[in-house]
N, C-alpha and C positions, 0 to 999 in steps of 0.2 A: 504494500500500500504506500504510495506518494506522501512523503512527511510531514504537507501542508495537511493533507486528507486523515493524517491518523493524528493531528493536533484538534481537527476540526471533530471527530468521533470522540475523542475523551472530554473536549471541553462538551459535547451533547451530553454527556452521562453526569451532569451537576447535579448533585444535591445526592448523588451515591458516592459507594464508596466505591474507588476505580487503582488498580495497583500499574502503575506505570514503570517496568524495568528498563535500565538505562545501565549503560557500562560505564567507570571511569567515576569521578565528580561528575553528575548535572549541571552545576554551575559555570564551568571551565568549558567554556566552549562549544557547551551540552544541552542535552533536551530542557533542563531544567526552565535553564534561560527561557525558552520559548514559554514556557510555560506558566513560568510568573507574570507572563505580560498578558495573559487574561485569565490566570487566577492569583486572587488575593493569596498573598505568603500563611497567613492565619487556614487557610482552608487546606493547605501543602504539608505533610509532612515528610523531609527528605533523609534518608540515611545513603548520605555519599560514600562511594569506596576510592582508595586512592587513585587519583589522576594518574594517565599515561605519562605527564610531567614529575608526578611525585616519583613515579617508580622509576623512569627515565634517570632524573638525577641519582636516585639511591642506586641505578646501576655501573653512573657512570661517576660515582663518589665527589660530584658536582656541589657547591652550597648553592640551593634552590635561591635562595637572595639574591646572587650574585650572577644568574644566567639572564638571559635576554632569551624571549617567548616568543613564538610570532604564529599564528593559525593560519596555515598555505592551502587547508582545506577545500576545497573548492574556490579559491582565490586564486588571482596574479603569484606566482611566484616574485616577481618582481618586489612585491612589499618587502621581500626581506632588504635590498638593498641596502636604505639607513642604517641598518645595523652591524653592517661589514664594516669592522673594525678590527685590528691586530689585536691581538690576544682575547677576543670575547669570545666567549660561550655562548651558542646560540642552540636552541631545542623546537625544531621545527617540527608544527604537525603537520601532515599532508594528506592527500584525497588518497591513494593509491601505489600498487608497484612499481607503475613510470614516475612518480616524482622525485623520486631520490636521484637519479639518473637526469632527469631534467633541472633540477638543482645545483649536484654538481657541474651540468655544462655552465652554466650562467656563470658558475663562484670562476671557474676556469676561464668563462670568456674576458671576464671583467678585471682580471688579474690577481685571484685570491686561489689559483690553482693548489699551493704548498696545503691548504687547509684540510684537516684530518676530518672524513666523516666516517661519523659511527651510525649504523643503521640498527635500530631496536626493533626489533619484530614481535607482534603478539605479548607485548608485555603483561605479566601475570597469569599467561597461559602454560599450557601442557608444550606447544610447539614454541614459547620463548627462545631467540637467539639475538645475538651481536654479534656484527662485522663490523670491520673497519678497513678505510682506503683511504687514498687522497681524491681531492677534486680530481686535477688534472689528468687521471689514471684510473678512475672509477669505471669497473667492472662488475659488480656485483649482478647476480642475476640469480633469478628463482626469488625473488622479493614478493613476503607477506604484505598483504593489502591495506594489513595494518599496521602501520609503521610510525617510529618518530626518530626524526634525525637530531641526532649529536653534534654540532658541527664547532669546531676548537681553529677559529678564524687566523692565519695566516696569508701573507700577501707579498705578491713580486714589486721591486719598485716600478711597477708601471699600473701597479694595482689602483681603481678608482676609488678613492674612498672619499665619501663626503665628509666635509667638517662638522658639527656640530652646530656653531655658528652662525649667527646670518652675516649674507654679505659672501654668498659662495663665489669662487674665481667666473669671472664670464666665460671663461672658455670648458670651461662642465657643461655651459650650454649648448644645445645648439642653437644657433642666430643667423638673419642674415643684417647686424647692425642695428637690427629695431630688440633692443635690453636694455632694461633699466640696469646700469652700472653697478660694479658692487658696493662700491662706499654708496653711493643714491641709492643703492637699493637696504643696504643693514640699517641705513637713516629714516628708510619710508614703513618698513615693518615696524621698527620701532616704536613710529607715531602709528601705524595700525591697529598696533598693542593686542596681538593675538590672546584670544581668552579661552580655556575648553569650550569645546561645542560648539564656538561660532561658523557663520558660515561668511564670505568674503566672496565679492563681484570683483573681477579686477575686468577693467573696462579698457577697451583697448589692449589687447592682455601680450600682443609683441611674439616675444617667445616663452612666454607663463611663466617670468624668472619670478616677480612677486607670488602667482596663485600657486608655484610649488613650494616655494620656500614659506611660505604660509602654512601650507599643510605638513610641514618636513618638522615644524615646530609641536606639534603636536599629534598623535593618533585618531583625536576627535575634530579636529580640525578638517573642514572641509570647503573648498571653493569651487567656482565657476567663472571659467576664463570665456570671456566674451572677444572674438576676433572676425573683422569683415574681412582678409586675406585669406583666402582656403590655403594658399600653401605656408603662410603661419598656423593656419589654426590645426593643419595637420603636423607640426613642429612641435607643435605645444604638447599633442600628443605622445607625439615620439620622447620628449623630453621631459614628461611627465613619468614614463613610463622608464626610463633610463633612473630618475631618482628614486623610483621606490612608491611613489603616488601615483596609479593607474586608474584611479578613483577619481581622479581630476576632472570635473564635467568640463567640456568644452562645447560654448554653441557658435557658430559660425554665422558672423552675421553684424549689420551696421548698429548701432548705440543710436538713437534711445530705443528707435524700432524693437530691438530685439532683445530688451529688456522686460516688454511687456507681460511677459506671463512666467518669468523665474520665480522661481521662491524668495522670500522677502531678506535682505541679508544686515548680517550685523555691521559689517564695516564695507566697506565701498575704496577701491582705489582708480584714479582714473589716470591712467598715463601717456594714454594715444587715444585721438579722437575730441578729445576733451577740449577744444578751441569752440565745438558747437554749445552755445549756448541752454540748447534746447538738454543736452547732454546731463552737463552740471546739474541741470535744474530736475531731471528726473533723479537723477542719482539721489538729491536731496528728498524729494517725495519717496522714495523706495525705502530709505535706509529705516532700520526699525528705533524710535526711540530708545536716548541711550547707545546707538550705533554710533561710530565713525568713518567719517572721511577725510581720503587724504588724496590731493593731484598736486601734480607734478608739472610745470610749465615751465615747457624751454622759450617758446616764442610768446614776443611782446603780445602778442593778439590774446594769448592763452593765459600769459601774468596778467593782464589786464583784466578779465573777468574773474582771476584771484582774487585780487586785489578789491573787486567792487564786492566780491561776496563776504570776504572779509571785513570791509565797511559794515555791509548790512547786515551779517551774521554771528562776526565776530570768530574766533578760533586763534588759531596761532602760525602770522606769517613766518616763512624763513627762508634764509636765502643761504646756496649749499655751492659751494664754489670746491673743485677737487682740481690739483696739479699734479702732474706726475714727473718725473727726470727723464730729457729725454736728451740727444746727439744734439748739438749747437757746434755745426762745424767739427771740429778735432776735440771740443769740450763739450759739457754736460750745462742742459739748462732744464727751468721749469717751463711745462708743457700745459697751461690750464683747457681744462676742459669745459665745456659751457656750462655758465652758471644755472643752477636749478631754481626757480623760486616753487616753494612749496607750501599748501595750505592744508592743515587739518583742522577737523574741526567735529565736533559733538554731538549727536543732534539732542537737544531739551524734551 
């Protein structure tokens, strides 16, 4: 029976008494979840056994505190990306026998080939086993369906690893010159002030350096890159997908038109397109109270309706000037780059 169809049969049986078996924790990933979200906790009563994670770590003498989690389950593998990092422990669940193998290609394409995966099979079962390989070298085959990988993060120096911080290198992206900058951009998230759960319009969205890095800041974090270029907006994609956020809705298509019928969002940035008028001024109607806004204007046309909204709205103007060192003949000079004026602002 279809798992939508056997949540939708036991919540019919309310006001009996109905025994629901589940493997592992409920909670962790599990039917439980499903299940709290149309029955009250007080009408529930769960007696969890240890998670594929619990047992996972106790096999692999891991501190459960100290790994990094991620559920590949029927997901992108791509999510794990963020988490590739030199010496973390990472305990992937996955849908199936091809995942492990599909995984390690990614860790190997991306430069994390050296990294030890451990495959757990059946854990707490009769047919329990562990293998271990490298990425780049991964063979394993005759793989239980139930699996969770071990994976003891190691990397070539050419390996990609994202930083932590905002403000990623531009060249992580891909672009063709339409990016907001990295110092312009660790300065624009900043006044974004990414919060759990919010959701973010980035308008004009370029190559999605803002709506990924938005989402890269948190798990719950989710955006929508708005782009009337189809071969940006199929970039955005591509490069959404590259960091680890495949989750990144993209709509393709002109500002304000095509804001008409998104979901309502907490913060708003606008970085291309945003000279129209008409733009600014939905972005303001859309944002939800207690949201904010932040654009970005390089040309005078585009400072200049900052500036009048800021008159009549108030927020906080600023002006973002960045140099770099660059060849001056046979010596070195400063190279500035165009000044940014930037407005963000609250909405009351």
């Amino acid at each position: 029976m279809p798992f939508d169809a056997a949540m939708s049969a036991v919540t019919a049986l309310a006001g009996r008494k109905v025994c629901v078996l589940a493997s592992g924790d409920p909670f962790f990933h599990g039917v439980g979840v499903t299940l709290a979200r149309k029955i009250p906790a007080e009408e529930m009563r769960t007696i969890p056994a240890p998670s594929s994670i619990s047992l996972a770590t106790a096999r692999m003498g891991w501190a459960l505190q100290d790994v990094e989690t991620v559920s590949l389950h029927g997901r992108p593998t791509d999510l794990i990306r963020p988490l590739l990092h030199p010496g973390a422990r990472i305990l992937a669940l996955t849908s199936d026998e091809a995942a492990p193998a599909a995984i390690a290609a990614l860790l190997a394409g991306i430069g994390f080939g050296p990294t030890r995966i451990t495959v757990l099979e059946a854990l707490g079962g009769a047919s329990e086993r562990m293998r271990s390989t490298l990425a780049a070298s991964f063979s394993i085959e005759n793989i239980n369906p139930l699996n969770v990988l071990a994976l003891e993060i190691e990397s070539t120096p050419q390996a990609r690893i994202l930083p932590l911080a905002h403000g990623l290198a531009d060249d992580l992206f891909e672009h063709d010159g339409q990016i907001t900058k990295r110092e312009v951009r660790a300065l624009t998230l900043s006044a974004l002030s990414p919060r759990r759960g919010k959701l973010l319009w980035d308008i004009g969205a370029g190559s999605g350096s803002i709506a990924i890095e938005w989402m890269l800041a948190h798990p719950s974090l989710n955006a929508i890159a708005i782009e009337a270029n189809p071969e940006r907006a199929a970039r955005i994609g591509r490069n959404a997908a590259a960091f680890g956020v495949p989750g990144l809705a993209i709509v393709q298509g002109t500002a304000p038109a095509a804001l008409a019928d998104l979901e309502t969002p907490d913060a708003i940035f606008i970085g291309g397109g945003g000279s129209d008028p008409d733009v600014l001024d939905a972005a303001i109607r859309a944002l939800h109270p207690g949201g904010r806004l932040v654009a970005n204007a390089v040309t005078l046309e585009m400072e200049a309706l900052l500036i009048a909204r800021h008159d009549g709205l108030g927020g906080t103007l600023t002006r973002i000037s960045v140099a770099r060192a660059a060849s001056v003949g046979s010596m070195t000079g400063w190279k500035p780059a165009m000044p940014i004026t930037q407005w963000s602002w609250e909405k009351p």
